[in-house]
N, C-alpha and C positions, 0 to 999 in steps of 0.2 A: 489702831492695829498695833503689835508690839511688833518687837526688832530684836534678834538675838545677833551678834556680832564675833566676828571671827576674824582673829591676827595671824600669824604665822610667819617664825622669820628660823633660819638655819640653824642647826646646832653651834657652828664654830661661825665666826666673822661675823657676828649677828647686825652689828653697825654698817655693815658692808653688804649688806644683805639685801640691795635694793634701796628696800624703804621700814625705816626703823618701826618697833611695835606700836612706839610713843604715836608716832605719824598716822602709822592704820588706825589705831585708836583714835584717835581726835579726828578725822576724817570719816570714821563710819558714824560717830558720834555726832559730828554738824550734818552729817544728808540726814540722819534720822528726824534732827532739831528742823529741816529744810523742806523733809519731807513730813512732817506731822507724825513720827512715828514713838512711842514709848520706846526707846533702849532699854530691856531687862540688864541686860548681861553684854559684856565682851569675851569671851573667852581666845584665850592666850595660848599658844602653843611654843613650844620651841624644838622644833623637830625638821630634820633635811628629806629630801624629799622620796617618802616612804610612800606604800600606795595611799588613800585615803582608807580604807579598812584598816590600817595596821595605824592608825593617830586614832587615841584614846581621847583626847581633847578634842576635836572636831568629831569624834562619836558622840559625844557629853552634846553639844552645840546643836548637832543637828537632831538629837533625842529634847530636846528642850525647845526646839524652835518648831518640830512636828508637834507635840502636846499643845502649844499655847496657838499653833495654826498663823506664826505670824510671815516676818521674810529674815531669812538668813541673810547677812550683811559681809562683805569682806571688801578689801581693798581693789581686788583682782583678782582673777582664775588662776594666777600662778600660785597665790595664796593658798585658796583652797586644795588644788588638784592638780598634779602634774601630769596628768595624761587627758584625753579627752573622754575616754571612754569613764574613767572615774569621774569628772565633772555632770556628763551625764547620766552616770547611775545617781550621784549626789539630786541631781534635778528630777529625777523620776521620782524618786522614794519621797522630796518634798511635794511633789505635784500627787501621790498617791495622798498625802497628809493634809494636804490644802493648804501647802504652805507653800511660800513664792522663796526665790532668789536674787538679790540682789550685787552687780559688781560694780564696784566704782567708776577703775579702770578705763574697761569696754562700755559703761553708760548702759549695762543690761539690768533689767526689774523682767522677770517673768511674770508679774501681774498685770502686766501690759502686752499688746496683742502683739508689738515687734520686739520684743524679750523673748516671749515665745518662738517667733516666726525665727530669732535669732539662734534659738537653741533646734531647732527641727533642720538649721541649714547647720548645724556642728555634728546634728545626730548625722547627716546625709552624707559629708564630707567627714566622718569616721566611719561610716562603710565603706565609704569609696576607696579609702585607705586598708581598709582591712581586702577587700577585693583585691584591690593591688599587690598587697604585698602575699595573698594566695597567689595568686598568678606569677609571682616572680618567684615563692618558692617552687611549686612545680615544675616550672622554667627551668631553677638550676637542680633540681631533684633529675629532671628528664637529660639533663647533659651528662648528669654523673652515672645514672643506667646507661646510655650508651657509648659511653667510655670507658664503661668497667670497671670504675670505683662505689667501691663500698657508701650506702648510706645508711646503714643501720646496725644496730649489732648483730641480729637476724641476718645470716647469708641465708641470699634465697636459692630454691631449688635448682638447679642447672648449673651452679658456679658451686666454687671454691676458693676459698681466701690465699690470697697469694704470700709469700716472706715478709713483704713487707707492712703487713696485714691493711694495707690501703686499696687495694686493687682487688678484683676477679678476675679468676680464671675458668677457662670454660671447663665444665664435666662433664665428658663423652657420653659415658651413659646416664646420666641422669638429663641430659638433654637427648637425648633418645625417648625417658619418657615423656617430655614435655610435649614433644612430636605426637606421639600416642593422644596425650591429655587432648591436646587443639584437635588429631583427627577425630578422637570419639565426641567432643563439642560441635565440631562442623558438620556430624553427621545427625546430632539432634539428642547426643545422650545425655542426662541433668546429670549435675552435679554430682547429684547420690549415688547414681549408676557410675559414673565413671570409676569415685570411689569404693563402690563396692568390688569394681574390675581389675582395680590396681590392687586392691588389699588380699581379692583371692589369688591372684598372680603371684602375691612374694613381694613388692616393692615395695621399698623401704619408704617412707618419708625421710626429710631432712634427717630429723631428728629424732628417726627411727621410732614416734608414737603411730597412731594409729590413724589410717585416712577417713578425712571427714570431709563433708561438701561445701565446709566454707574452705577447705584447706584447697582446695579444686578451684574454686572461684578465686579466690588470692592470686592461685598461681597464675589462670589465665587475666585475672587483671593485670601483673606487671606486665606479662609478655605485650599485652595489649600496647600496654604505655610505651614498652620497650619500640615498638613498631609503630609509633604514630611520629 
């Protein structure tokens, strides 16, 4: 089977940079000799830590190691990929290619069934992170609705931006029709209707365009959030 290999060390401090190129190199070089594998290539990079779509040199590497179907070699996953979710996009698109991944490091070979088992617990604990950190924006999204600070450049219907332009203030009448909006919903009218009530009435949107039924559902979604 062949071996495409991959270095990577910083722009600036490159000596300093962990583990010199010379090192990566000669070490992905004896597992290949270790592991029975042809080493084509090393490819070299010198770049700080960019996502892996924006390294030119490690698109070359992994264009070259998908064609020959063999395993992509690096020192470590800090090498290749600074976030998790770029290391496993990196592994899918080899696993689409029939090509495996190999780290020194962490002792991962995806051609083996716990290289695998080990990347399916990276894909599980980067949802679990992506989950979390939904739940903690919403969290502080929901403090700042009702506290009355601004989170978007959008003020929503019922307030108005305050002096400071960090706060809301409430609008008398435009929280009047909000009241409208929630009675004609609790009483079973869609969306469309409501909008078409509010438009032959004279009221204005925000932003003085025209009422639509997502602009209806919008509004009673924040209220919603507003109140939970």
């Amino acid at each position: 089977m062949h071996a495409i290999g991959y270095a990577r060390v910083s722009t600036f401090d490159q000596g300093l940079d962990g583990v010199s190129l010379e090192n990566q190199q000669e070490r992905i070089a004896a597992w290949c000799v270790a592991s029975g594998l042809a080493l084509d290539c090393v490819y070299v990079e010198t770049m700080s830590g960019a996502r892996a779509t924006n390294r030119p040199v490690l698109q070359e590497a992994l264009s070259a190691v998908c064609r020959v179907r063999g395993v992509l070699v690096v020192h470590s996953l800090s090498r290749l990929a600074r976030s998790v979710r770029d290391t496993l996009d990196i592994a899918e698109r080899l696993e689409r290619a029939g090509a495996n991944l190999a780290s020194l490091s962490e002792r991962i070979d995806t051609s083996s069934a716990v290289g695998k088992m080990v990347f399916r617990l990276l894909s599980t604990l980067n949802e679990f992170e992506r989950d979390q950190l939904a739940e903690r924006t919403e969290s502080a999204m929901a403090h700042l609705r009702r506290t009355g600070r601004r989170i978007s450049r959008r003020i929503p219907f019922g307030y108005d931006l305050t002096l400071d332009r960090r706060s809301l203030a409430v609008n008398g009448q435009e929280q009047a029709v909000l009241a409208r909006i929630s009675s004609l919903r609790a009483t079973g009218s869609s969306y469309s209707r409501i909008a078409a009530e509010l438009a032959a009435s004279g009221v204005a949107t925000k932003e003085g365009g025209a009422w639509h039924p997502a602009t209806v559902r919008q509004i009673l979604e924040r209220q919603r959030k507003l109140a939970a």
